[in-house]
C-alpha positions as CSV (number, residue, x, y, z in Angstrom):
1,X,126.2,85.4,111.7
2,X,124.4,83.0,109.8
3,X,126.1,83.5,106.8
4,X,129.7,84.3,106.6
5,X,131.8,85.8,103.3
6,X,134.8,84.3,103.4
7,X,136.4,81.1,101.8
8,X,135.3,77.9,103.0
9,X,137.6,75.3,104.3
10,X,137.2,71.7,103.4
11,X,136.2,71.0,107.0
12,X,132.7,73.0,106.2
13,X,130.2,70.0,105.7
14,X,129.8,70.7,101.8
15,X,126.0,70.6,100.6
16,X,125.5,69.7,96.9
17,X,122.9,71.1,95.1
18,X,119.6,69.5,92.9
19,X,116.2,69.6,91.6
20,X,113.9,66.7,90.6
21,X,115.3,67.0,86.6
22,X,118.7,67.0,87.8
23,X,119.1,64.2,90.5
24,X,119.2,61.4,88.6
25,X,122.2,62.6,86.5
26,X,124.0,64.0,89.2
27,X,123.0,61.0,91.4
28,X,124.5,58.9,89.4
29,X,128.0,59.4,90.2
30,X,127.4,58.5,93.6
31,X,129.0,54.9,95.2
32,X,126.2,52.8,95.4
33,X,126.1,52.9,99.4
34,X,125.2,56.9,99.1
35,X,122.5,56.0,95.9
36,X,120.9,53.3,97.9
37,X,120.7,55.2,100.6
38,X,119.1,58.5,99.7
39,X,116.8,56.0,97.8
40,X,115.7,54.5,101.2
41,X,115.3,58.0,102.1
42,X,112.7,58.8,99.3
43,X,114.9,61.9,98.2
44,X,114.3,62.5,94.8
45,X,115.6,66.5,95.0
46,X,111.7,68.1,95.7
47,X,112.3,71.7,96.6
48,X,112.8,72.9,100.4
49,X,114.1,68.3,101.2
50,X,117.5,67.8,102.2
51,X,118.9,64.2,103.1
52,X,122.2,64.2,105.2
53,X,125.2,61.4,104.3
54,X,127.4,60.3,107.0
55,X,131.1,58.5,106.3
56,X,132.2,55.6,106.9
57,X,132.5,56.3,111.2
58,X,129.4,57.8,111.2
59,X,129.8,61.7,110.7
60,X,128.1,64.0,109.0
61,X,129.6,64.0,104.9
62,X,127.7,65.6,103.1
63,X,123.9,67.0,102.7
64,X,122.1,66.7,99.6
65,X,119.2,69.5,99.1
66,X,116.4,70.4,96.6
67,X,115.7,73.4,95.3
68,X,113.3,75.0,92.8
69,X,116.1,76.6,91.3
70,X,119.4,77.8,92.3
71,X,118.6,81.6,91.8
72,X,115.3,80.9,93.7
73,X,115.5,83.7,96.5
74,X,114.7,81.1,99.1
75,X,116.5,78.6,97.4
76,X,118.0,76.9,100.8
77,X,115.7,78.9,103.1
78,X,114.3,75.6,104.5
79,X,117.9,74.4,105.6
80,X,119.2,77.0,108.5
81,X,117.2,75.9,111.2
82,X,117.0,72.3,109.7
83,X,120.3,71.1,109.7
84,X,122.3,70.0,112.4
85,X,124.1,73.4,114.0
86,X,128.0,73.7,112.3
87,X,129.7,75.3,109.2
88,X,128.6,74.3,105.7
89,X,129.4,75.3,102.6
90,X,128.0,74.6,98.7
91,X,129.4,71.5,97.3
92,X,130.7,70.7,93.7
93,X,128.8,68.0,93.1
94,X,125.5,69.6,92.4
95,X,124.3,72.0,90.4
96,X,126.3,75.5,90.5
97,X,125.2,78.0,92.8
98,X,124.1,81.6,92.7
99,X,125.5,83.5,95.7
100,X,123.2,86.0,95.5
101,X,120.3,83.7,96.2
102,X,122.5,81.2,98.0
103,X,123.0,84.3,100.7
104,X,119.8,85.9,100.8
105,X,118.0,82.3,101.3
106,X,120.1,81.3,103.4
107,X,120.2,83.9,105.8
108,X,116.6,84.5,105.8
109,X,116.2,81.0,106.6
110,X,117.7,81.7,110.0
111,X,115.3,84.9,110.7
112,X,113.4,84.7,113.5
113,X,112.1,87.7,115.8
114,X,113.7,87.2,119.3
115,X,113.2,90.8,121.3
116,X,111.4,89.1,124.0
117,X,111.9,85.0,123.0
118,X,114.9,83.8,122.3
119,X,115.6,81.4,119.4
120,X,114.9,77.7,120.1
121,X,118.4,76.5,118.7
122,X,121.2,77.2,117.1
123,X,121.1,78.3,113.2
124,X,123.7,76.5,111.1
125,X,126.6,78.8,109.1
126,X,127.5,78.8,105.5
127,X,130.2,79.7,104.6
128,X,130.4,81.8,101.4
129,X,133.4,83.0,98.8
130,X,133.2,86.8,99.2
131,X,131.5,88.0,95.8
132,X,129.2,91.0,94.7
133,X,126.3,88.5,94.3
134,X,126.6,87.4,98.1
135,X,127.5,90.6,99.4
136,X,124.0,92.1,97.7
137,X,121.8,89.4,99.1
138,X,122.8,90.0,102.4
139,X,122.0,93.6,102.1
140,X,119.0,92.6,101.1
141,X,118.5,89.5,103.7
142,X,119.3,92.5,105.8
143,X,116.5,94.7,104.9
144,X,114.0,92.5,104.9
145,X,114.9,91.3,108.7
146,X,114.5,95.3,109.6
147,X,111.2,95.4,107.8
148,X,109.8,92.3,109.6
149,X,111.4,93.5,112.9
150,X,109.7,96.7,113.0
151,X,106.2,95.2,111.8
152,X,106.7,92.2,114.6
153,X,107.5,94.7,117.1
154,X,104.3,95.2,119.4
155,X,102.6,98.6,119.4
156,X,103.4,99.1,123.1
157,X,107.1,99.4,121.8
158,X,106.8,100.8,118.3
159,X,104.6,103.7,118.8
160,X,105.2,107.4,116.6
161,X,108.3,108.3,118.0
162,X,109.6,104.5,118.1
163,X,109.1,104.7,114.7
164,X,110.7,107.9,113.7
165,X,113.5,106.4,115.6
166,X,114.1,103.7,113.5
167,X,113.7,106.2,110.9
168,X,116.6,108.3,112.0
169,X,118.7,105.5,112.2
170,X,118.3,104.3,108.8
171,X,119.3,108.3,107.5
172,X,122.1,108.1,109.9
173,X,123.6,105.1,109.1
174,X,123.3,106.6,105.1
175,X,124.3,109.8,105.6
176,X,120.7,111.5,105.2
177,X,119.1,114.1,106.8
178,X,116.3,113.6,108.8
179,X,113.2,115.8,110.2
180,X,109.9,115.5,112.1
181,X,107.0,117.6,112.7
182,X,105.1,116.7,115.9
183,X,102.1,117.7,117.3
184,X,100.9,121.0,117.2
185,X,103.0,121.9,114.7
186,X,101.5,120.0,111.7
187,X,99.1,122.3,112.1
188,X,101.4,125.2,111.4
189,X,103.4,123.6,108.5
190,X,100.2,122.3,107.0
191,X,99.4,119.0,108.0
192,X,95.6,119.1,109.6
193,X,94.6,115.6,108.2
194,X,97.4,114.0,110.1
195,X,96.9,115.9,113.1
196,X,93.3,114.8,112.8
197,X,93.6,111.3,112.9
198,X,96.6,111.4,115.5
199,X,95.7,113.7,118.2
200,X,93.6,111.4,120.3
201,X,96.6,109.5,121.1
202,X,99.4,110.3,123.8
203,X,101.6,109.4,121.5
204,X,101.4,112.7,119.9
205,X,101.2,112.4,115.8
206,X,103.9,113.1,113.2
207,X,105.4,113.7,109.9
208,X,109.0,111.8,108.7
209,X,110.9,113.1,106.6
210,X,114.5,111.4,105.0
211,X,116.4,113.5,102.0
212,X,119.3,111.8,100.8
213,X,121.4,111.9,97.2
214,X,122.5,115.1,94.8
215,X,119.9,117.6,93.5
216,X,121.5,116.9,89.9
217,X,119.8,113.6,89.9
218,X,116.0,112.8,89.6
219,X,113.8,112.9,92.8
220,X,111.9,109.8,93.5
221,X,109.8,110.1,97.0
222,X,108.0,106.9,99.0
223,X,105.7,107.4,101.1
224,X,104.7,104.7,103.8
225,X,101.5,104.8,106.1
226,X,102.6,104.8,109.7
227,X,99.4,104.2,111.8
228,X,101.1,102.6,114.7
229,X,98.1,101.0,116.1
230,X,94.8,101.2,114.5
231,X,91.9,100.2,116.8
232,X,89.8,102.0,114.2
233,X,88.7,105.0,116.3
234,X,85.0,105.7,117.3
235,X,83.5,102.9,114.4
236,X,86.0,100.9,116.6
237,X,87.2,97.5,115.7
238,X,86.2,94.6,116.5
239,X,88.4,91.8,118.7
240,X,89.3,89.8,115.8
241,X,89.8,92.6,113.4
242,X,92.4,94.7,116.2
243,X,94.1,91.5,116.9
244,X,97.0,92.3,114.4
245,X,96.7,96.0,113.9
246,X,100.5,96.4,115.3
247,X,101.1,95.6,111.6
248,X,99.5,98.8,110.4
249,X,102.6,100.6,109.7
250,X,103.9,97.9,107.5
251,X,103.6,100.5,104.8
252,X,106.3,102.8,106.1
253,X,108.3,99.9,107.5
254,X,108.7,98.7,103.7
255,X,109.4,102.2,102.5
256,X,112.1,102.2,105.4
257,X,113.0,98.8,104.1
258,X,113.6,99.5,100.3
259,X,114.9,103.3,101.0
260,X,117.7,101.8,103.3
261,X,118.4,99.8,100.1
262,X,118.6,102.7,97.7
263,X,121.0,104.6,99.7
264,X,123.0,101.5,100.4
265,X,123.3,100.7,97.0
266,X,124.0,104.6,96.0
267,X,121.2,104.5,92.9
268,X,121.6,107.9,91.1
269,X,118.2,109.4,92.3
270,X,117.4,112.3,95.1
271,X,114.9,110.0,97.5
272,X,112.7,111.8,99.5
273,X,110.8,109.4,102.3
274,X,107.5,110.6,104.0
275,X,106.3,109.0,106.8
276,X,103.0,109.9,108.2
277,X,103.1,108.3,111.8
278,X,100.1,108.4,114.3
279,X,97.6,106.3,116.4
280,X,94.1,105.8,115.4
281,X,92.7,106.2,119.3
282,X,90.1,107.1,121.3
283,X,89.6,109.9,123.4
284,X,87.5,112.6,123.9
285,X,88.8,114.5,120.9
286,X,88.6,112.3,118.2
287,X,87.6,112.8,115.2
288,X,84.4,111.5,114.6
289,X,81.9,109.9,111.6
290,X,80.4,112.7,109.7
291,X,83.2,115.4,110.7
292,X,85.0,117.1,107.5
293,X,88.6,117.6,107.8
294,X,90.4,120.1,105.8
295,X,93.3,118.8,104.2
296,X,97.1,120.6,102.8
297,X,95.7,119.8,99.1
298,X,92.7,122.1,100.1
299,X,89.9,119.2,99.4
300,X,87.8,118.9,102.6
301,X,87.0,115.5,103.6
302,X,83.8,114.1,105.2
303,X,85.0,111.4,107.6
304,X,82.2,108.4,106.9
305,X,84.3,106.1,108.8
306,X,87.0,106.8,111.3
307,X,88.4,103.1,110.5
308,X,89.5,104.2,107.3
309,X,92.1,106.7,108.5
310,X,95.5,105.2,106.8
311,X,94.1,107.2,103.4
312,X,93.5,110.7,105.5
313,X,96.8,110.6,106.5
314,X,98.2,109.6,103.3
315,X,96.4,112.7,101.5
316,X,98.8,115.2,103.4
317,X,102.1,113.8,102.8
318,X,101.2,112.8,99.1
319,X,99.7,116.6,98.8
320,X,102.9,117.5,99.8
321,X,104.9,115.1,97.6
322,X,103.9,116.5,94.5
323,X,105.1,119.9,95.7
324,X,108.2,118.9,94.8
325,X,107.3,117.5,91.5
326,X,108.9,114.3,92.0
327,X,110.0,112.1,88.6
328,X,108.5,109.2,90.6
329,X,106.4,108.9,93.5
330,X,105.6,105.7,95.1
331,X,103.2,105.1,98.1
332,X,102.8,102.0,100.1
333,X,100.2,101.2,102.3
334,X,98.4,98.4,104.6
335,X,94.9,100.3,103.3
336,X,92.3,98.1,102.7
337,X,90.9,94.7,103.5
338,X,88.9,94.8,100.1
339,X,92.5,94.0,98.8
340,X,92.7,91.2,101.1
341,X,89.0,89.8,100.2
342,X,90.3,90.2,96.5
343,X,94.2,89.1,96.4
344,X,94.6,87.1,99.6
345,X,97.5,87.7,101.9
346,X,100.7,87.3,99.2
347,X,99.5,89.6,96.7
348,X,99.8,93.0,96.8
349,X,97.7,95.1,94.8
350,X,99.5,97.8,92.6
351,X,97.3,100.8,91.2
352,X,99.1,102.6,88.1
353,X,97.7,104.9,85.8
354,X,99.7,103.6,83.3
355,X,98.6,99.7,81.6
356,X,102.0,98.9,80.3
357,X,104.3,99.9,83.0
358,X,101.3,98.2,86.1
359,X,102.0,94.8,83.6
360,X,105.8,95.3,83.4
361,X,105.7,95.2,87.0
362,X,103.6,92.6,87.4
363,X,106.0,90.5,85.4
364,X,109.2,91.5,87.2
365,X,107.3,90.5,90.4
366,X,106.3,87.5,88.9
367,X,110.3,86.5,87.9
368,X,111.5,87.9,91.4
369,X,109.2,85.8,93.5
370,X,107.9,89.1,95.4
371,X,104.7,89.3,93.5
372,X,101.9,91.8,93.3
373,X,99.0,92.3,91.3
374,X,97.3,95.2,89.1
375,X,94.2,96.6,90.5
376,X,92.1,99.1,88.0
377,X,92.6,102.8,89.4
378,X,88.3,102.8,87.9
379,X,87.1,106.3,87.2
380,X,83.9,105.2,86.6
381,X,83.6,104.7,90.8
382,X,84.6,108.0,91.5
383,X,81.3,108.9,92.1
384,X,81.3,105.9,95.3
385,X,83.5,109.0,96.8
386,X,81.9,111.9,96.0
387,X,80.2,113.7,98.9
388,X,77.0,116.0,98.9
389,X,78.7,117.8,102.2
390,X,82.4,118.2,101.2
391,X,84.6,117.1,98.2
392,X,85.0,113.5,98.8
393,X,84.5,111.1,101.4
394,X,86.7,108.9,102.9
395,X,84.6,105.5,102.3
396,X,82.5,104.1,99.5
397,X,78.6,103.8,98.9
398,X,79.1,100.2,100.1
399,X,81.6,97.5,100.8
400,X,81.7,97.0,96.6
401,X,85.5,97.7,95.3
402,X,86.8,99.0,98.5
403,X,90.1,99.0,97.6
404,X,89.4,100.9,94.3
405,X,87.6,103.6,96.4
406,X,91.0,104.0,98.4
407,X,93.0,104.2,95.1
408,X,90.6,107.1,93.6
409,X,90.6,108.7,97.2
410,X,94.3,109.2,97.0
411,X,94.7,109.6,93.4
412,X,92.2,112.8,94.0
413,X,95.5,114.3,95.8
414,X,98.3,113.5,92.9
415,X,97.8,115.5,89.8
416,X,97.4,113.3,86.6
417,X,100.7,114.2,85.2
418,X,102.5,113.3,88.3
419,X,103.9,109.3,87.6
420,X,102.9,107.1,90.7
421,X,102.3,104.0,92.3
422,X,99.7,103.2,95.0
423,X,100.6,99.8,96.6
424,X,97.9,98.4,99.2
425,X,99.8,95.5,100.7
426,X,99.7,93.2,103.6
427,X,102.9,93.1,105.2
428,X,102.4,89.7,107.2
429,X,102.6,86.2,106.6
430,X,99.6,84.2,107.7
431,X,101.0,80.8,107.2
432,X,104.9,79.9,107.1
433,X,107.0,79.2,104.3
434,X,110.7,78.7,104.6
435,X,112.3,81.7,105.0
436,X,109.2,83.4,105.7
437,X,107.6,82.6,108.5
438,X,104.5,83.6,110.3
439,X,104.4,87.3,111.2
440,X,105.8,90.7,109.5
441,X,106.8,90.8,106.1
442,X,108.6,93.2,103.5
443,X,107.0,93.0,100.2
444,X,107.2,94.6,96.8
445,X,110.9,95.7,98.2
446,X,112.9,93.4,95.8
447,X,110.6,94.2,92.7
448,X,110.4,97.8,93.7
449,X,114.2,98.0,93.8
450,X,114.7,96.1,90.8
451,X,112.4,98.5,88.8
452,X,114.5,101.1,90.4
453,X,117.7,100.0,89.2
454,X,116.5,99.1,85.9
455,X,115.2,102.6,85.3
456,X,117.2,104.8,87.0
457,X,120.9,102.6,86.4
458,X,120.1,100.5,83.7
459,X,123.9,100.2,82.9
460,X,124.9,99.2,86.1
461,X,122.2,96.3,85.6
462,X,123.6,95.3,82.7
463,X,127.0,94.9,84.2
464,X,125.5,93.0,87.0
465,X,123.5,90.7,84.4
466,X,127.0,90.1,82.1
């Protein structure tokens, strides 16, 4: 454990608090030794800097650290794996803490994916008072290791049924049911796009389903693309562009992610999860440019790429969705690179049908840190889509607003009274940051489950915000 609820001891190394406005004030009632010291140090209280004071025989005192803020969520992320291995806890001398963020940072600080490496050292241990704050950043710290743990995980060991297997654990450990329709079979329950793109694969091709909460309450259903490994079937991909393609079920490992949270938290909704889960390979009976597909909607698709599969699979299980005439349905999805080329690795792009609620969510992402960014669901390139051979086609004219194509694409499947959210996403971390380093990612979770709260327990977010 990294971080532990329970009351610290004085013999926990204490670590005060600061930022840049705040050091001089609270620097000031320092002896003059400790001032002239973390002078000579050139710590001023810049976020993600620490400087360590040692007593009078040499031992570690006390650690001073900056932060952007205290309610930052990686607010001491950069201190785990920097800080000499022991017990710490947060000082009085600072500014005052908020355990939510103080947990969360802290113990996402201390991530790191060891299945086959183990870690180079030795994290160090806070010690926290047990409070609701701490206990709900952990649960989310918690999360978000299972969502970066699953996107980390190779191919080779996170295949369909690996991932239907993590999938099964989250609805045991919540008390959900939990369901899967392999092979063959989506053929007989109505599943011929996923079928499609999955049967090349030995890894035969599936549907995921999770139910979980009362049928008083409202239904909300996420849907998560789970192409295992995409190496982009016969318009196969290039070296460069397979390279990271284990990540390609990022979608469903975030739906995973934030359902896990949901349950946990017991939010008054019915959640439905849908994971479509297949390989895009190649064999002798894959699909193939210029095929049309039939899908459970009815629409027949003509198949102008077969390395744009994630949004074929998609189309069956949000076909199936709306069946149920969910009060919310929320898709996420490692789709396109056009989102990439537009937003860059951090920011997600959102689709929404609706202008006010794509900007509310824009904002909360904004104050959360776990940002993502409105994307026009254009009508006016629906005709990019349109094909002279079947009812749409799975690719644009050209490489212009390629994410937008996706967006329409999918939309075609959710009728226009149906509320939902399309998030393309990237699900990996190209550069580190602490807390975040190199490799899977969850994103969207924490605004997503924000939103949630706010709109489906808004008084228990007032409670929590008294």
């Amino acid at each position: 454990m990294t971080v532990t609820l329970k009351k610290p001891g004085r013999a926990a190394v204490p670590i005060h608090l600061t930022d840049r406005a705040s050091f001089a004030k609270l620097s000031g009632k320092l002896p003059e030794a400790q001032k002239r010291w973390l002078a000579t140090l050139g710590f001023e209280g810049a976020p993600d800097s620490h400087a360590l004071i040692a007593d009078a025989e040499g031992r570690l005192e006390a650690v001073w650290a900056g932060v952007r803020s205290v309610a930052h969520p990686f607010a001491l992320a950069a201190l785990p794996r920097a800080l000499p291995a022991g017990m710490y806890r947060l000082g009085e001398a600072g500014l005052a803490p908020d355990d939510e963020a103080a947990a969360h940072s802290w113990d996402l600080g201390a991530y790191t994916f060891d299945l086959y490496k183990p870690a180079k050292r030795e994290s160090a241990e806070l010690l926290l008072a047990p409070s609701a704050g701490a206990t709900r950043g952990l649960l989310i710290a918690a999360a978000t290791a299972a969502v970066r743990d699953l996107v980390n995980t190779p191919a080779e060991h996170m295949g369909p049924v690996e991932l239907a297997e993590a999938a099964r654990m989250v609805a045991e450990q919540h008390g959900a049911s939990f369901t899967q329709t392999v092979g063959d079979a989506l053929l007989k329950a109505g599943f011929p796009a996923i079928h499609t793109v999955g049967r090349a694969s030995t890894r035969a091709p599936r549907l995921i389903e999770l139910n979980w909460g009362q049928a008083r309450h409202p239904l909300l259903t996420l849907v998560g693309k789970g192409v295992c490994f995409d190496s982009g079937g016969l318009d196969i991909k290039s070296a460069d562009g397979m390279r990271l393609m284990k990540k390609d079920m990022g979608g469903a490992a975030n739906v995973l992610g934030l359902a896990s949270l949901i349950m946990a938290l017991k939010l008054p909704v019915r959640l439905q999860v849908l994971v479509p889960a297949v390989d895009n390979a190649i064999a002798g009976n894959a699909f193939r440019p210029g095929d049309v597909i039939k899908t459970r909607a009815g629409l027949h698709i003509e198949i102008g790429n077969t390395d744009a599969e994630g949004r074929v699979i998609l189309c069956d299980a949000l076909a199936y969705a709306v069946e149920s005439k969910p009060a919310l349905l929320i898709d996420l999805a490692t789709l396109t690179g056009a989102a990439r080329i537009a937003l860059g690795s951090q920011l997600p792009a959102l689709f929404c049908r609706d202008m006010a609620q794509a900007r509310a969510l824009v904002d909360r992402g904004l104050a959360l840190d776990d940002p993502l960014w409105h994307l026009p669901l254009w009508a006016g390139y629906h005709g990019a889509i349109e094909s002279e051979l079947a009812d749409i086609v799975n690719t644009g004219r050209n490489a212009l607003g390629g994410a937008i194509h996706a967006a329409n694409f999918l939309a075609d499947f959710v009728p226009a009274e149906r509320e939902w959210l399309h998030i393309d996403l990237f699900s990996w971390n190209d550069s580190a940051r602490p807390g975040r380093p190199v490799g899977g990612e969850a994103q969207t979770v924490r605004t997503l489950l924000a939103y949630l709260e706010a709109r489906f327990a808004p008084g228990r977010v007032a409670q929590r915000n008294d």
